[in-house]
C-alpha positions as CSV (number, residue, x, y, z in Angstrom):
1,X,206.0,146.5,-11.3
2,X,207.9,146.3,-7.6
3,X,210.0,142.9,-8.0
4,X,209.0,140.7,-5.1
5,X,211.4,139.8,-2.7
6,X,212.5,135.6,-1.1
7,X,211.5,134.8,1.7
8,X,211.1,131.4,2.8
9,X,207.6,130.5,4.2
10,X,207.0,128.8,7.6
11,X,203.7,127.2,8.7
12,X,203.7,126.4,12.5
13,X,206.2,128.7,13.6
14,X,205.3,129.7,16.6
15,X,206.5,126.4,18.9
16,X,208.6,123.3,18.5
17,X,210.2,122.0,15.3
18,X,208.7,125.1,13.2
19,X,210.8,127.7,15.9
20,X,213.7,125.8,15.6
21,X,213.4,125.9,11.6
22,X,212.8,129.6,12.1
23,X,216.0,130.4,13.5
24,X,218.3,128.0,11.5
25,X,216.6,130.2,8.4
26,X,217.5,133.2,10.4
27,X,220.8,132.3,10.8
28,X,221.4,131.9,7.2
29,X,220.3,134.8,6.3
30,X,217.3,134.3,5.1
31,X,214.2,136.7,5.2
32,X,211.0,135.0,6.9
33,X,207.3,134.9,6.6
34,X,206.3,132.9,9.9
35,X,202.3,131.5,9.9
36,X,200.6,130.4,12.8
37,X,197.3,130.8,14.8
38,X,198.8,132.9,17.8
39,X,199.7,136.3,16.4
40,X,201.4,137.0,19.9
41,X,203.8,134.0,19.8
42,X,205.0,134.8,16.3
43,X,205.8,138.5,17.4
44,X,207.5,137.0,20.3
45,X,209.5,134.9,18.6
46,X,210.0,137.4,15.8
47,X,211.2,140.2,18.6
48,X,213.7,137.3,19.6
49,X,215.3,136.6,16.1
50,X,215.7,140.5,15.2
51,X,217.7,140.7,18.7
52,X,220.1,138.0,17.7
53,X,220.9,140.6,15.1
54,X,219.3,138.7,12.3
55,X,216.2,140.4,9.9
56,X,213.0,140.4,11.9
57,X,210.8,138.1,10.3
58,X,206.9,139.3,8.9
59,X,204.1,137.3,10.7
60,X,200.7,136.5,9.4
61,X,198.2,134.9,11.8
62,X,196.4,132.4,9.1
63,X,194.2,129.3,10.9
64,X,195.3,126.3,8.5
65,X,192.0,124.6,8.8
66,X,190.5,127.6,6.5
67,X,189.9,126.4,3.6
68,X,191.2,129.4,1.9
69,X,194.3,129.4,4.1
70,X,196.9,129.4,1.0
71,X,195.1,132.0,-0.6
72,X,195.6,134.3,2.9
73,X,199.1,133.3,2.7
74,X,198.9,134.6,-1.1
75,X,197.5,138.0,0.0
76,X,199.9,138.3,2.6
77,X,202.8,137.9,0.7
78,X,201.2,140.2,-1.8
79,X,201.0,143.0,0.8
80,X,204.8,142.6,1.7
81,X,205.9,142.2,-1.6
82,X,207.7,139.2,-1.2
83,X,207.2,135.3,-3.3
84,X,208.9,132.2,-1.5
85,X,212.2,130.4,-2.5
86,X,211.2,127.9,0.6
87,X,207.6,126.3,1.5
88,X,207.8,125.1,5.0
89,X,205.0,122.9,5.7
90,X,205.5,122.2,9.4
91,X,202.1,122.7,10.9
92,X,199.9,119.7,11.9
93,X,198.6,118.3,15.5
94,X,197.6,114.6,16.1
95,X,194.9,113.1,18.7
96,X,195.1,110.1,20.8
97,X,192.3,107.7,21.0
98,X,190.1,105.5,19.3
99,X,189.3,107.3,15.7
100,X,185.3,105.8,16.4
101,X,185.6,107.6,20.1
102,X,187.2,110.7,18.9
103,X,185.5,114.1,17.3
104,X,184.5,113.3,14.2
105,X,185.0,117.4,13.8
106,X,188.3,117.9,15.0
107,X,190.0,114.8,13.3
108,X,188.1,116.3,10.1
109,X,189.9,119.5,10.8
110,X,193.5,117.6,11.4
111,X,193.2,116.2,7.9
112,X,192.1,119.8,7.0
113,X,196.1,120.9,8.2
114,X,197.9,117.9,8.0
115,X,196.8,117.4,4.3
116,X,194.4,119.8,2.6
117,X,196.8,122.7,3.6
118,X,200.2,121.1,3.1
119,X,199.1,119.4,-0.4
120,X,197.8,123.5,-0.9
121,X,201.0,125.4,-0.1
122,X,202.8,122.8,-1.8
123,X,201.3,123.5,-5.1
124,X,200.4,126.8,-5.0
125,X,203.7,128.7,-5.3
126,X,205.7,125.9,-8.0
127,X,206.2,129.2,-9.9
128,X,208.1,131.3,-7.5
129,X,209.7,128.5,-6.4
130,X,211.4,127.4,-10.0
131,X,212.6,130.9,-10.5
132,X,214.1,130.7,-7.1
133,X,215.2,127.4,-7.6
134,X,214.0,126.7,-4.1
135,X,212.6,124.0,-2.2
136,X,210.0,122.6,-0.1
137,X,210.5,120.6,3.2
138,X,207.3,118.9,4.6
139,X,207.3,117.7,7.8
140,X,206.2,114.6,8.2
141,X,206.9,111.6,11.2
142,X,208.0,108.0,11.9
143,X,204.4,107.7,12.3
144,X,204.0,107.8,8.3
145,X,205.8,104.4,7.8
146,X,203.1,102.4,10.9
147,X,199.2,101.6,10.9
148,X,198.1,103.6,13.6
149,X,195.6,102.1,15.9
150,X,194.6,104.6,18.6
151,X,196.0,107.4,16.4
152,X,194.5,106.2,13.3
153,X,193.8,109.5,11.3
154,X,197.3,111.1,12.4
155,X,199.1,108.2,11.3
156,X,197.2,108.5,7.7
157,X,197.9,112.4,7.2
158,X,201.6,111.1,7.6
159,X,202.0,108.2,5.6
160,X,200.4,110.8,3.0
161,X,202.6,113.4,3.5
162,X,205.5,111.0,2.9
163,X,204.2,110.0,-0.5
164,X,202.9,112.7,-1.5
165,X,206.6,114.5,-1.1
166,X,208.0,111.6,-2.8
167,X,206.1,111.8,-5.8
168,X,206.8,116.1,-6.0
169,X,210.4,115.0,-5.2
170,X,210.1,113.2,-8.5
171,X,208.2,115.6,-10.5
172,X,209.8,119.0,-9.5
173,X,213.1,117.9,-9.6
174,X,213.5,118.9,-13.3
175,X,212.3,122.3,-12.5
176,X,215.0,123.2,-10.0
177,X,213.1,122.2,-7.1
178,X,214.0,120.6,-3.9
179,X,211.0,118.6,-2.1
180,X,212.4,116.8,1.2
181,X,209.7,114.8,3.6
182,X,211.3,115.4,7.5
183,X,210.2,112.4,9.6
184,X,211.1,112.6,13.2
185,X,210.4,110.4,16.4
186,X,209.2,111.5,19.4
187,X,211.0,115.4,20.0
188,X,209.3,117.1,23.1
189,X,207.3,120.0,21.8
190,X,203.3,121.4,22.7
191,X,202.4,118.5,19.9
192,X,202.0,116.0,23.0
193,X,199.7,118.6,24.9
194,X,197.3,118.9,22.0
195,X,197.5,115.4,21.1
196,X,196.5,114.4,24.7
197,X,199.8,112.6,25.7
198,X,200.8,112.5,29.5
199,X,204.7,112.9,30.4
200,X,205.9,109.5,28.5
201,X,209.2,108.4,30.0
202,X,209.5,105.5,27.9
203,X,210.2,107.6,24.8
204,X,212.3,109.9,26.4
205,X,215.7,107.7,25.5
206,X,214.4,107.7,21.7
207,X,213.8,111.8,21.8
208,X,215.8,114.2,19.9
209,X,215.1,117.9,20.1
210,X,213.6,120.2,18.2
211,X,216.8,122.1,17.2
212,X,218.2,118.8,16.2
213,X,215.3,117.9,14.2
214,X,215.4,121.3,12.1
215,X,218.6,120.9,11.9
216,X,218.7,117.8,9.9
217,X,215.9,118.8,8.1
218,X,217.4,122.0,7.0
219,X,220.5,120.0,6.0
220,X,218.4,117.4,3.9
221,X,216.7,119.9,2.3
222,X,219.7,122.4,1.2
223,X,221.1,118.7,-0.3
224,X,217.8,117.9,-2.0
225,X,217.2,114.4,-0.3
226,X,214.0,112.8,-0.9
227,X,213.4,111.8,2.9
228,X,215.1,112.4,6.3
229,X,214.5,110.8,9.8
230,X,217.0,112.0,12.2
231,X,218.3,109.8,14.8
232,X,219.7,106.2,13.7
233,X,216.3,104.4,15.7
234,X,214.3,106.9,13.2
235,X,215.8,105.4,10.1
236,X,216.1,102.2,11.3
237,X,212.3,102.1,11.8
238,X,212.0,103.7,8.3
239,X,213.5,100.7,6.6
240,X,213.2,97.6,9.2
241,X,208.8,98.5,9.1
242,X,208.8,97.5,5.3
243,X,210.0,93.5,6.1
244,X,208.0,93.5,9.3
245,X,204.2,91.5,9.5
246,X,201.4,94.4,9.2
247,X,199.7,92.5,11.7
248,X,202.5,92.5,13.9
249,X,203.5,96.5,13.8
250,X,199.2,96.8,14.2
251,X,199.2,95.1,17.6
252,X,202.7,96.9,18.9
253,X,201.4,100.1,18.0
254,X,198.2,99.3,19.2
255,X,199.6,98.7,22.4
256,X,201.7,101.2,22.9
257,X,198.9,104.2,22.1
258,X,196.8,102.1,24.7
259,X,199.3,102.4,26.9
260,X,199.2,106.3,26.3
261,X,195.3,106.4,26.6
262,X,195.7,104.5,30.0
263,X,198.2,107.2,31.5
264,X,195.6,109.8,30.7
């Protein structure tokens, strides 16, 4: 039997925080298996990696709403002969508005990739992982640590995300495996498209890019910390939201998603 090559596994690769992840894997030498919807986008971005000089990485267009979408990233890695030593769970999208207002169907499927595909990937490769003595780095958000009014479902796939990487953090750990939850602010990628967000100047002082973000999340991960939020507002939110009033964060988030829906 063919040993199977590492490679470390990227979900959402082909804009934002998941590119920017891409290359900083690239850069280390790493070999990749990139996973997104646009098959055209992931060769594009493939094409640019391999001209930096670095491995061109194998891409596998795999919608994350499927609910057999781990075992497509199974068969693909099969075909390729490759296991992961890293799970990169970076896709998700979010939607602005009320949650009674929105599509019941596509807030169904946002749980679908925000948490039935993560909590998936996350499990379904522990093996390959211990031998690698890998890691997984979930990308989660700021929004994980606030109720969410006017964003109420994304804010919920969050707040699991960070828990459930806690409690992995906790039980892999004596296998040899690294589980880190990534919780950014605001970081100008297509996320504010999909999510319905007009140009919000507001959050522009509090944005940090993408590079930066996978950065820091690469960094946290490689030094097995439980939980990273780049930028010193990030963290402070992290800790300051836990001795704050719910009612109060309720009504300032509130507001400021209604603000959002208002600039529409």
């Amino acid at each position: 039997m063919t040993e199977r090559r590492p490679v470390t596994l990227i979900t959402g690769a082909s804009a934002g925080i998941g590119t920017a992840l891409a290359r900083i894997f690239a850069q280390q030498g790493r070999e990749l298996l990139l996973v997104a919807r646009r098959e055209p986008k992931l060769r594009e971005i493939a094409d640019e990696i391999a001209a930096l000089g670095h491995k061109r990485p194998h891409v596998a267009s795999i919608d994350l709403e499927r609910r057999d979408a781990a075992d497509a990233v199974a068969d693909a890695m099969a075909r390729l002969q490759v296991e992961p030593e890293t799970v990169v769970n970076n896709a998700g999208f979010g939607l602005l508005g009320a949650a009674a207002s929105l599509s019941r169907p596509e807030q169904l499927a946002m749980i679908d990739v925000n948490v039935r595909a993560l909590t998936d990937l996350s499990l379904a490769f522990v093996d390959a992982l211990e031998r690698r003595r890998g890691g997984i780095l979930n990308v989660a958000s700021v929004a994980a640590f606030l109720p969410g009014p006017n964003m109420a479902v994304y804010y919920a796939t969050k707040a699991y995300v960070v828990s459930f990487s806690d409690a992995l953090h906790w039980e892999l750990r004596p296998r040899g495996i690294r589980v880190t939850a990534l919780c950014p602010g605001p970081v100008p990628t297509e996320f504010q498209a999909r999510a319905g967000f007009t140009d919000d100047n507001s959050a522009d002082i509090l944005a940090l890019s993408a590079d930066r973000v996978a950065l820091d999340g690469y960094h946290a991960l490689q030094r097995g910390r439980r939980l990273v939020a780049p930028g010193a507002f990030n963290r402070a939110t992290t800790m300051l939201t836990r001795f704050m009033p719910r009612a109060l964060l309720l009504a300032s988030v509130g507001r400021y998603n209604g603000r959002r829906m208002a600039q529409r």
